[in-house]
MARSEVEX-142399 format. One record per residue: residue number from 1; residue in one letter; x, y, z of N, C-alpha, C, O, CB in turn. Coordinates in steps of 0.05 Angstrom, whole numbers. Atoms other than C-alpha are relative to their C-alpha. Glycine has a CB too. Example, Ala and Ser with C-alpha at 12.3 -4.5 7.8 and 13.67 -1.06 7.14 Angstrom:
BEGIN
[rec 1 'A' [18 -24 0] [246 -90 156] [18 24 0] [39 24 13] [-20 1 25]]
[rec 2 'S' [-16 -24 -1] [273 -21 143] [-15 22 14] [-5 44 18] [9 9 -29]]
// end
This chain:
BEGIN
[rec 1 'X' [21 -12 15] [135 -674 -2539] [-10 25 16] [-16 24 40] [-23 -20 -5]]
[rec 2 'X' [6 -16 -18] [120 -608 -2525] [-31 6 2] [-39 -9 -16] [15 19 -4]]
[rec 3 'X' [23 -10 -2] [47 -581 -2512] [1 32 -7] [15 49 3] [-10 -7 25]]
[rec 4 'X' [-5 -34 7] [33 -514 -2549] [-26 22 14] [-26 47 16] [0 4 -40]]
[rec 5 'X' [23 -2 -10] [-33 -507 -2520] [-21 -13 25] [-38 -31 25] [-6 -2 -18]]
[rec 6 'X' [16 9 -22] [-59 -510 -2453] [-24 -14 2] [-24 -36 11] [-4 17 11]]
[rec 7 'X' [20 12 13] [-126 -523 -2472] [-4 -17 -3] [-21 -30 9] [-3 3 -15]]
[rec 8 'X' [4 25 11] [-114 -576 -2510] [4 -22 14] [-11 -41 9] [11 -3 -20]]
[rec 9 'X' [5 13 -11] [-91 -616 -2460] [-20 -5 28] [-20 -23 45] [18 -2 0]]
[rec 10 'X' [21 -5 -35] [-149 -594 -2402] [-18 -16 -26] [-33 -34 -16] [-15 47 20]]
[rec 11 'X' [26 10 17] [-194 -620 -2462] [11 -37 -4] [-1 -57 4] [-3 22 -40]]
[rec 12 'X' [-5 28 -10] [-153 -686 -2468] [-16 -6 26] [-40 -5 29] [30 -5 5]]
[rec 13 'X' [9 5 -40] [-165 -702 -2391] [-28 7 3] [-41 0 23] [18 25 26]]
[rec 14 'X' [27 14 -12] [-231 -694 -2397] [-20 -12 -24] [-44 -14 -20] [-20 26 19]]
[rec 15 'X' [2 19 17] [-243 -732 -2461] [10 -33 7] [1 -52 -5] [14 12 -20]]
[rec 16 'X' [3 19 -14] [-215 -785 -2418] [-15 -8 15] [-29 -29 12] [12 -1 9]]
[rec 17 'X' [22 2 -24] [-251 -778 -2359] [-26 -8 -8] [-38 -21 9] [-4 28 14]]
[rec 18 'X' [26 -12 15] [-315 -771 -2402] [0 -39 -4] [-15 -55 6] [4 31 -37]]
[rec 19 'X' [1 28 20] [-298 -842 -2442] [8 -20 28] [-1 -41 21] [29 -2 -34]]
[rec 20 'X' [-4 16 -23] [-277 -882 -2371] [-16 5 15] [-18 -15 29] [21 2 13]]
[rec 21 'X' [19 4 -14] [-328 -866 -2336] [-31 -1 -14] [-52 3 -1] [3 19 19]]
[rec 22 'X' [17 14 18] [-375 -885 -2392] [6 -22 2] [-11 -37 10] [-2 7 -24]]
[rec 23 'X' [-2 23 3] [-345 -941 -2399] [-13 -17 26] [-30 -35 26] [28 -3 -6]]
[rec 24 'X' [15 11 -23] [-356 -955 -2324] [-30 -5 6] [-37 -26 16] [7 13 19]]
[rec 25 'X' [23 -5 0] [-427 -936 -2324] [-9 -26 -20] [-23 -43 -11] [-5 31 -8]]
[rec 26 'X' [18 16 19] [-448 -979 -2381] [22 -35 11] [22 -53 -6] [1 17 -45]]
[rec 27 'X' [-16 19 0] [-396 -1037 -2344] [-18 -15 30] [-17 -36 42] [35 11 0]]
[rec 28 'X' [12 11 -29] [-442 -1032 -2280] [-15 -21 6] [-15 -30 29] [-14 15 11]]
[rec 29 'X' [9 18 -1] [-485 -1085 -2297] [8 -28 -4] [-5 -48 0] [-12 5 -8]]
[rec 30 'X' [-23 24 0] [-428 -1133 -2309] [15 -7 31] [23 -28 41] [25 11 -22]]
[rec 31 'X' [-14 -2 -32] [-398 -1112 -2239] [-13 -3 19] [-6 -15 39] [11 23 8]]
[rec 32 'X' [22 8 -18] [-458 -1109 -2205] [-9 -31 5] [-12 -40 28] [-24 13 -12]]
[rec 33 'X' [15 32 0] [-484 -1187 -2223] [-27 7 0] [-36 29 -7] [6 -21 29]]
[rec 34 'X' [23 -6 -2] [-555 -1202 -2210] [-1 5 30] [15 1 48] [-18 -20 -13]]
[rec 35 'X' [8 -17 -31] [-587 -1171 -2150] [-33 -15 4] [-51 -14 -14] [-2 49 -5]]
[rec 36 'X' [25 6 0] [-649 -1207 -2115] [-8 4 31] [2 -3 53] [-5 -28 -13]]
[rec 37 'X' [12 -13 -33] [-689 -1179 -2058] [-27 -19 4] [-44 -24 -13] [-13 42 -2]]
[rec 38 'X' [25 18 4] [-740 -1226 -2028] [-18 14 23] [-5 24 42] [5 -37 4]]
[rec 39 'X' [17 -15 -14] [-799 -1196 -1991] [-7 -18 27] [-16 -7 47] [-24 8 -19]]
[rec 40 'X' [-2 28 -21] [-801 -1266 -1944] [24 -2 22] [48 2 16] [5 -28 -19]]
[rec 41 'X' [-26 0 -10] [-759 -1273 -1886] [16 -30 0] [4 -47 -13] [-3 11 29]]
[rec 42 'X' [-9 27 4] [-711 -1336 -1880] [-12 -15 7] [-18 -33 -9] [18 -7 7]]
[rec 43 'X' [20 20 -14] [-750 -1371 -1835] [-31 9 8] [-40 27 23] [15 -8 26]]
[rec 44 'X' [36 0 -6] [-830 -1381 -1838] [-4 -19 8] [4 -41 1] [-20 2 -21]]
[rec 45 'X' [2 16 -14] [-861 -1407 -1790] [-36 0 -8] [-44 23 -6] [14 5 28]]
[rec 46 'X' [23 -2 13] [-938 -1422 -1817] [-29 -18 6] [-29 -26 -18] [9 -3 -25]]
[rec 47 'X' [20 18 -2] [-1005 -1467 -1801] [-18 0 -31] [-40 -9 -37] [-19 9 27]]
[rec 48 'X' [19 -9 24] [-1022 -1446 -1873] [13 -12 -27] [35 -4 -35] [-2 35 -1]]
[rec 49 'X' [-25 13 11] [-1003 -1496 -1930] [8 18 -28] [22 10 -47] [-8 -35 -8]]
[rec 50 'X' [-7 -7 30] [-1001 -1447 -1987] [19 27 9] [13 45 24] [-33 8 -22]]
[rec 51 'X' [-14 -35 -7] [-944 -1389 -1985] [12 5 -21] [23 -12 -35] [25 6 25]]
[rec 52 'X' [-12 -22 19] [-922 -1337 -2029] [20 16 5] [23 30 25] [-16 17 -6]]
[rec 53 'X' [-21 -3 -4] [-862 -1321 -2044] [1 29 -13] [-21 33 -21] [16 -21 -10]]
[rec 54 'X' [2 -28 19] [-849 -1244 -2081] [23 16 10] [30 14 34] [-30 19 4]]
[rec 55 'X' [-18 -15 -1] [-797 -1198 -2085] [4 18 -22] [-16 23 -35] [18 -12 4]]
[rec 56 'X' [-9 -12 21] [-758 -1155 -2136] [28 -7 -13] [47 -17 -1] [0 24 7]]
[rec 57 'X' [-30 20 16] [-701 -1177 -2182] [14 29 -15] [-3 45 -24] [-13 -32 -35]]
[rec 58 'X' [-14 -9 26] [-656 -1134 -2224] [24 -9 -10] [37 -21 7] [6 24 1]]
[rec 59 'X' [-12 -1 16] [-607 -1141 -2276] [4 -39 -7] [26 -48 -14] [22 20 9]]
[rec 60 'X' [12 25 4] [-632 -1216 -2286] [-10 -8 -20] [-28 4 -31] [-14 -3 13]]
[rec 61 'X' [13 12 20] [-646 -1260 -2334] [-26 -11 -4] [-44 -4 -20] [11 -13 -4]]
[rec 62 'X' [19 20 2] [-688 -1317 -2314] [-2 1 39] [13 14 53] [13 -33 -20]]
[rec 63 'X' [7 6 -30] [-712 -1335 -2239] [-12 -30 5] [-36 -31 -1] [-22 22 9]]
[rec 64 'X' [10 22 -16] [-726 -1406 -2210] [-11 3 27] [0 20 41] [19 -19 3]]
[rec 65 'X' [3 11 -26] [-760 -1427 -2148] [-6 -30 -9] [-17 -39 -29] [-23 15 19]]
[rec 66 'X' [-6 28 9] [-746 -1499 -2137] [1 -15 -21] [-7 -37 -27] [-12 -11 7]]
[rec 67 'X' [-1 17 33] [-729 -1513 -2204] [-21 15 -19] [-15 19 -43] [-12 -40 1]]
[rec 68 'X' [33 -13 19] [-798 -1480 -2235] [12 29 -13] [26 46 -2] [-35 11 27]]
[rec 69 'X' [-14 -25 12] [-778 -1426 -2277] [-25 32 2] [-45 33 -12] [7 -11 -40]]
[rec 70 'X' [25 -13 -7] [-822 -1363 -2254] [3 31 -14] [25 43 -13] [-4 0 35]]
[rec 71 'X' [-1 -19 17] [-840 -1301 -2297] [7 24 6] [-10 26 25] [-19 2 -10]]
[rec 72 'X' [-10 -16 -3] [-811 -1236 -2287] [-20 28 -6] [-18 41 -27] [23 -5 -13]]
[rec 73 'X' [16 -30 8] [-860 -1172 -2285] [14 18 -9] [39 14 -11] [-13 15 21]]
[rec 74 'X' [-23 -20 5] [-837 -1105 -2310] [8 16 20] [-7 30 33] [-6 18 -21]]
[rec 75 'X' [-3 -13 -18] [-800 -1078 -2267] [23 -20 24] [32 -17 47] [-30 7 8]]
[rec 76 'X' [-5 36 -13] [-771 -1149 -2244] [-14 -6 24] [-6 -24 39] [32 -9 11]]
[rec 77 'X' [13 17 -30] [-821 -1159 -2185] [-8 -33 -10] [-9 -42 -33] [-39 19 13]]
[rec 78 'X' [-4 20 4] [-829 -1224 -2179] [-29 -15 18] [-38 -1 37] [30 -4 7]]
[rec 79 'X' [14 11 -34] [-885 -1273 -2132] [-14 -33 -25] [-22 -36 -48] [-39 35 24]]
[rec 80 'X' [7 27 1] [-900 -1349 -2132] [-10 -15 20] [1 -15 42] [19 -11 -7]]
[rec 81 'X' [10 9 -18] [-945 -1391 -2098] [8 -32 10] [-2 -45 -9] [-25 4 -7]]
[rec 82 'X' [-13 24 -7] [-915 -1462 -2067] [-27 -5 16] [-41 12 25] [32 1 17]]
[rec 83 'X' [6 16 -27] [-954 -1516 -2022] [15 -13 13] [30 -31 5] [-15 -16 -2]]
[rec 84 'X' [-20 9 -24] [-921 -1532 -1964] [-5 -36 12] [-29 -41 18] [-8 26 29]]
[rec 85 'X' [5 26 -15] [-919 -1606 -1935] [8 11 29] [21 30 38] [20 -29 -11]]
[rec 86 'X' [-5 -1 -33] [-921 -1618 -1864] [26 -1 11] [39 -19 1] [-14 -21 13]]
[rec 87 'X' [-30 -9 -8] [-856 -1599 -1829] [17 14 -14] [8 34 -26] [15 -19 6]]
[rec 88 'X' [-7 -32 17] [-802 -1560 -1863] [8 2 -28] [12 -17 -44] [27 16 14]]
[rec 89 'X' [-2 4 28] [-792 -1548 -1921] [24 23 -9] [27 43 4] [-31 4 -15]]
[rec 90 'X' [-17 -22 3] [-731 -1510 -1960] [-10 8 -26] [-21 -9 -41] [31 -6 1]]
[rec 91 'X' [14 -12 18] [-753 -1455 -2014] [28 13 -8] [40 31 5] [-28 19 9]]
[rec 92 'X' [-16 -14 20] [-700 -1440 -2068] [-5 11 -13] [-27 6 -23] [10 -7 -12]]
[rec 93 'X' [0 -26 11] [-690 -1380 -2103] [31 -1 -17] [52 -4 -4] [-4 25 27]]
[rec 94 'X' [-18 3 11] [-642 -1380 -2158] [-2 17 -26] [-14 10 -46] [2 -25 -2]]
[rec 95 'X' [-10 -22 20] [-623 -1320 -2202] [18 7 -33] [26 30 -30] [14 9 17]]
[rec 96 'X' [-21 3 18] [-582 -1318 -2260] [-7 25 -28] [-29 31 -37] [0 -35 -9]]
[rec 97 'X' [4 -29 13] [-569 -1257 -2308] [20 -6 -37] [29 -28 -44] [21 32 29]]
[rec 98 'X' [-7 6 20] [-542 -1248 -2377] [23 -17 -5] [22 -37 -20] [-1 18 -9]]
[rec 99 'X' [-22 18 -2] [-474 -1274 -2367] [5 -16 22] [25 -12 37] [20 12 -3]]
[rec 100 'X' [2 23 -13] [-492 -1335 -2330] [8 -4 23] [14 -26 31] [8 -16 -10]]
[rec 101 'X' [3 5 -23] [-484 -1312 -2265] [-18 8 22] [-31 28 20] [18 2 5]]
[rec 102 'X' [18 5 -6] [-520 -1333 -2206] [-6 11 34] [14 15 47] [0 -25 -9]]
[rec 103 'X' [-6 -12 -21] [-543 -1305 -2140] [-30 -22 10] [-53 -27 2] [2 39 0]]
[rec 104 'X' [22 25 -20] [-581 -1357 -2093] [-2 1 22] [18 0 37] [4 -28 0]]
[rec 105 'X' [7 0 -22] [-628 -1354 -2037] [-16 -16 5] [-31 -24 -13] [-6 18 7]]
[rec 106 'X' [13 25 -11] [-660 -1409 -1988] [-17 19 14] [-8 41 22] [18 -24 20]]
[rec 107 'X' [12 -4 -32] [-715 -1392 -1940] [-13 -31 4] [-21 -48 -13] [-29 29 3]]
[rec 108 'X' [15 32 -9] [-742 -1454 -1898] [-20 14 14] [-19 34 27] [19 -26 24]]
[rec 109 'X' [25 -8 -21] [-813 -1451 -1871] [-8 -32 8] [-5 -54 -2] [-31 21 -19]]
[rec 110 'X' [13 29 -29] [-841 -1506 -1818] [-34 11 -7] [-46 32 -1] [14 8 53]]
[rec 111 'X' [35 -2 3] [-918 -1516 -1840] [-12 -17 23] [-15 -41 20] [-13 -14 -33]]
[rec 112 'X' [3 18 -25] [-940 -1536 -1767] [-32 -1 -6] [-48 17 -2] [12 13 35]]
[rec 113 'X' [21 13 12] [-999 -1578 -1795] [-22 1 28] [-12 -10 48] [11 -32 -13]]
[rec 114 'X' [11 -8 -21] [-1056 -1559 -1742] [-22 -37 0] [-33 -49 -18] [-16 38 -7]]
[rec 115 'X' [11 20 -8] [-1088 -1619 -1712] [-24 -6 -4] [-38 7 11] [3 -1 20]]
[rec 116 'X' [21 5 8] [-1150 -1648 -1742] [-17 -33 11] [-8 -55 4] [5 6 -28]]
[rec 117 'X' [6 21 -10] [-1194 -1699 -1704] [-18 -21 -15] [-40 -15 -24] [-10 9 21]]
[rec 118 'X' [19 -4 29] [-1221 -1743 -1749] [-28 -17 7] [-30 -30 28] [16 -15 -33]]
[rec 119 'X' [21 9 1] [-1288 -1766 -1762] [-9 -23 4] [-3 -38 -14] [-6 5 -16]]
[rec 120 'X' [3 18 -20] [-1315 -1821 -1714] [-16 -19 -19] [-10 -42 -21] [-14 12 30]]
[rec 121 'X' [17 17 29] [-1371 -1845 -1776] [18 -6 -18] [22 -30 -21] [-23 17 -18]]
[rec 122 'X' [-13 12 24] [-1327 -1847 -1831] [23 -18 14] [33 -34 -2] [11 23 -22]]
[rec 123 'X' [-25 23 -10] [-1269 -1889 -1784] [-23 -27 7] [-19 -50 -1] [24 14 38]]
[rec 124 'X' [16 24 -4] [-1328 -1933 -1760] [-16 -20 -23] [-23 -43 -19] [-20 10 17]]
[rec 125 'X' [14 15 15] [-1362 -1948 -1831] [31 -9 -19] [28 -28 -34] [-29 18 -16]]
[rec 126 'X' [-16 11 9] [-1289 -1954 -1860] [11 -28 12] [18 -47 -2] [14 19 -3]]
[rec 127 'X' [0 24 -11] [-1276 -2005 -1807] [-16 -22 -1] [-8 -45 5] [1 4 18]]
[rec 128 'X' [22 17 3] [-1344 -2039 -1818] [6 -9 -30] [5 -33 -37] [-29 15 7]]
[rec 129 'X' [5 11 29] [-1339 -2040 -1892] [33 -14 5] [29 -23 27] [-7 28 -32]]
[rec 130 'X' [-19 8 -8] [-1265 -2068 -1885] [-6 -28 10] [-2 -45 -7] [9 17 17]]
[rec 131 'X' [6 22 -4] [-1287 -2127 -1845] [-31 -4 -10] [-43 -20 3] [6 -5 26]]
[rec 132 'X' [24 18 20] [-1355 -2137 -1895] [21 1 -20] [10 -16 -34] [-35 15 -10]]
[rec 133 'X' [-12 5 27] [-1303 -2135 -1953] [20 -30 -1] [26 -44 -21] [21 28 -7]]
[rec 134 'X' [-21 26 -5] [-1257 -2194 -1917] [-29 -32 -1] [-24 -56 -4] [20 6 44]]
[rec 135 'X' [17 30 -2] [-1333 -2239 -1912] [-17 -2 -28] [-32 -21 -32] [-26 -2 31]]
[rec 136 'X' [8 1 16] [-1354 -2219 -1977] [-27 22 -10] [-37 24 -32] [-1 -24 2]]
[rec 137 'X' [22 -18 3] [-1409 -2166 -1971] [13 35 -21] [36 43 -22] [-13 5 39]]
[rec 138 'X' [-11 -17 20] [-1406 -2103 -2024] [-11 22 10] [0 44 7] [-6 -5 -30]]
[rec 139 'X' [5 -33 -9] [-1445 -2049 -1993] [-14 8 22] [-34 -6 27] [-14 16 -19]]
[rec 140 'X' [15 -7 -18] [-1471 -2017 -1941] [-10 23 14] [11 34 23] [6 -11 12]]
[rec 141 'X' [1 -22 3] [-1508 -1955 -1921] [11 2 35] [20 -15 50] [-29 11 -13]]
[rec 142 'X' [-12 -22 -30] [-1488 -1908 -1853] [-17 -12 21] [-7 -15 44] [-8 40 -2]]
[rec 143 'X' [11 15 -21] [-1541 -1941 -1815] [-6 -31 6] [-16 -38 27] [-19 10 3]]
[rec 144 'X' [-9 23 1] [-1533 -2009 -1828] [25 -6 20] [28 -23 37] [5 -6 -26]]
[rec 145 'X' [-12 13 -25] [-1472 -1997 -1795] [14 3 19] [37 -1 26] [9 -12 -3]]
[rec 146 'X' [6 -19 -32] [-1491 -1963 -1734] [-7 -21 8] [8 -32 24] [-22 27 5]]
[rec 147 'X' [0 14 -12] [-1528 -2014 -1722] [10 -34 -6] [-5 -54 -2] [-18 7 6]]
[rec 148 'X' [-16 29 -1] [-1482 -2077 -1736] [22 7 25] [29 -11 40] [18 -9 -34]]
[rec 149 'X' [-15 -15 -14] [-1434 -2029 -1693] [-11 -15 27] [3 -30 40] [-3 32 -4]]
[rec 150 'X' [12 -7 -31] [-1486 -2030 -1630] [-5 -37 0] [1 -51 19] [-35 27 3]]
[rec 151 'X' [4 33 1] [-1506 -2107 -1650] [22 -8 17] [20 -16 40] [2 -16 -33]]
[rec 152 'X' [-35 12 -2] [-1425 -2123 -1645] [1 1 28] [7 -21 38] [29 22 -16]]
[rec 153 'X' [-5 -13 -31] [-1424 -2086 -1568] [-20 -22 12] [-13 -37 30] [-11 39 6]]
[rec 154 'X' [24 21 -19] [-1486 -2129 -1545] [13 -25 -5] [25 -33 16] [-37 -2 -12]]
[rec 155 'X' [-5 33 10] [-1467 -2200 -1574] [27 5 21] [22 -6 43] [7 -11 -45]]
[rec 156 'X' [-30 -8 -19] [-1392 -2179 -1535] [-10 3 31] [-6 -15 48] [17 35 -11]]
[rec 157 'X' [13 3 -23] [-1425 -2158 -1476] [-14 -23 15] [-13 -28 39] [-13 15 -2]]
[rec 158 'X' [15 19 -18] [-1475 -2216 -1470] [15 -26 -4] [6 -42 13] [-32 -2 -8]]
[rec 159 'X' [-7 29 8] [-1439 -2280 -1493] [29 5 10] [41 -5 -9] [-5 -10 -35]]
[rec 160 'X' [-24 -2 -22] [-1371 -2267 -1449] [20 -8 -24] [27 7 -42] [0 -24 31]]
[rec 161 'X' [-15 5 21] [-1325 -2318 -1487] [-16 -12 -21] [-16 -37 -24] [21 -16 7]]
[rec 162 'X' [14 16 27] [-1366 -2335 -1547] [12 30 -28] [15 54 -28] [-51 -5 6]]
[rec 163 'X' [-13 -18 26] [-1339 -2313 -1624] [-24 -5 -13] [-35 -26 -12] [30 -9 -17]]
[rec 164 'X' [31 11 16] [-1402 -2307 -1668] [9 -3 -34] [18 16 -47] [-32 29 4]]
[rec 165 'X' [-8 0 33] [-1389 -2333 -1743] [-15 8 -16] [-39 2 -14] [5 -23 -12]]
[rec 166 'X' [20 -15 34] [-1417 -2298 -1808] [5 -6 -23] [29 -4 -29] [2 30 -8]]
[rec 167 'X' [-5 4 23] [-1425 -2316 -1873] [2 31 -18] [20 40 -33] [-21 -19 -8]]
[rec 168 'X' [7 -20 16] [-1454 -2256 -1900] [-16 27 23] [-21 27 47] [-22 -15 -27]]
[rec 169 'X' [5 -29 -20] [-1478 -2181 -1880] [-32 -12 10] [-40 -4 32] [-1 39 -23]]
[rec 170 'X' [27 13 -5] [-1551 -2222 -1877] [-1 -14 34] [-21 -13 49] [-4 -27 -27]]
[rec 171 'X' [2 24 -17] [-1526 -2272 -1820] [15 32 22] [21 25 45] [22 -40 -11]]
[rec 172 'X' [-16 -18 -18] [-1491 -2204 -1784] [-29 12 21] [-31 12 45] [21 30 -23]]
[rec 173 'X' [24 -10 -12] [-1563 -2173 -1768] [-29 -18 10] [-48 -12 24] [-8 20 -19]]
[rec 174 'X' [15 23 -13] [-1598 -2243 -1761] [0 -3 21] [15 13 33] [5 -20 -5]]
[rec 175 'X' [2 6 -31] [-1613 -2268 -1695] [9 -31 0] [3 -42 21] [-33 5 15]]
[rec 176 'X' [0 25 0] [-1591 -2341 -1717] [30 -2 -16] [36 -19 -32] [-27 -13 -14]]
[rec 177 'X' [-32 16 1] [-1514 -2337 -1724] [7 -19 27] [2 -21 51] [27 26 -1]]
[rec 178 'X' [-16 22 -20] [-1480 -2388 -1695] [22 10 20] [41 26 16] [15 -23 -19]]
[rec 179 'X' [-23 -10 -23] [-1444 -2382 -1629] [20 -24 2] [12 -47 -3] [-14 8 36]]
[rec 180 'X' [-15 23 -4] [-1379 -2421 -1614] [15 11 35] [24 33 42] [24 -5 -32]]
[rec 181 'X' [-19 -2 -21] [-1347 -2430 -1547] [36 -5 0] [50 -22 -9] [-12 -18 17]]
[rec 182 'X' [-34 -2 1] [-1273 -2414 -1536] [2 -26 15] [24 -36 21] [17 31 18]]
// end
């Protein structure tokens, strides 16, 4: 076949060119996949139990963290708030775009749970009410039992081996429980 006109084939060749690299262009988001940028580094290290996660997504469908399906701004930024349990924890990130494929990221953060000393009244009236709930008694206020507390220390102190028996929270602050010798 001959060509009669130069032209015509410089205009082929770039009637090709033109339609293949359209094609590519509008193929990039097939070739590309999804793309997810996370603003978090892999590892957080934290005393703080709530963390936020955020980034930017493109060419994405849907977005999980740990399973939870999380909403997509315009623009695909992205951010979600988790509570952390004490020690570490792994934070999935899971992507997936129109044709069902998926691009997945972990970060682990360690929530080093800061040491809390606890409250010397509420362990002492939980212990007090505790043993009034084993003799039958139903309530008792904060100074009741302070002083059944300080009672308990004296009767221990003064009666060496003696166990003192109680019926009730009545016979605890009496002066006429019964003593028994070991």
């Amino acid at each position: 076949m001959k060509i009669h006109n130069p032209f015509r084939a410089l205009f082929f060749l770039i009637g090709a060119i033109v339609v293949v690299g359209y094609s590519l262009f509008t193929a990039r988001f097939f070739i590309a996949g999804p793309q997810l940028q996370v603003d978090n580094p892999e590892y957080i290290e934290t005393s703080d139990p709530l963390i936020t996660i955020s980034g930017t997504s493109s060419h994405i469908q849907a977005l999980w963290v740990n399973g939870h399906e999380v909403f997509l701004e315009e623009g695909g930024a992205y951010s979600d708030t988790r509570i952390l349990t004490p020690g570490i924890s792994y934070i999935t990130l899971l992507a997936k775009d129109r044709f069902d494929r998926t691009e997945k990221k972990i970060i682990t953060a360690y929530y080093n749970k800061p040491f809390e000393a606890p409250d010397m009244d509420a362990v002492k009236a939980a212990a007090v009410i505790k043993s009034t709930e084993a003799i039958g008694a139903t309530e008792m206020s904060l100074a009741e039992v302070d002083s059944e507390v300080e009672a308990d220390s004296e009767v221990e102190a003064d009666s060496g081996n003696e166990i003192t028996e109680v019926d009730t929270v009545e016979d605890l602050t009496s002066t006429e429980a019964v003593s028994t010798t070991l």
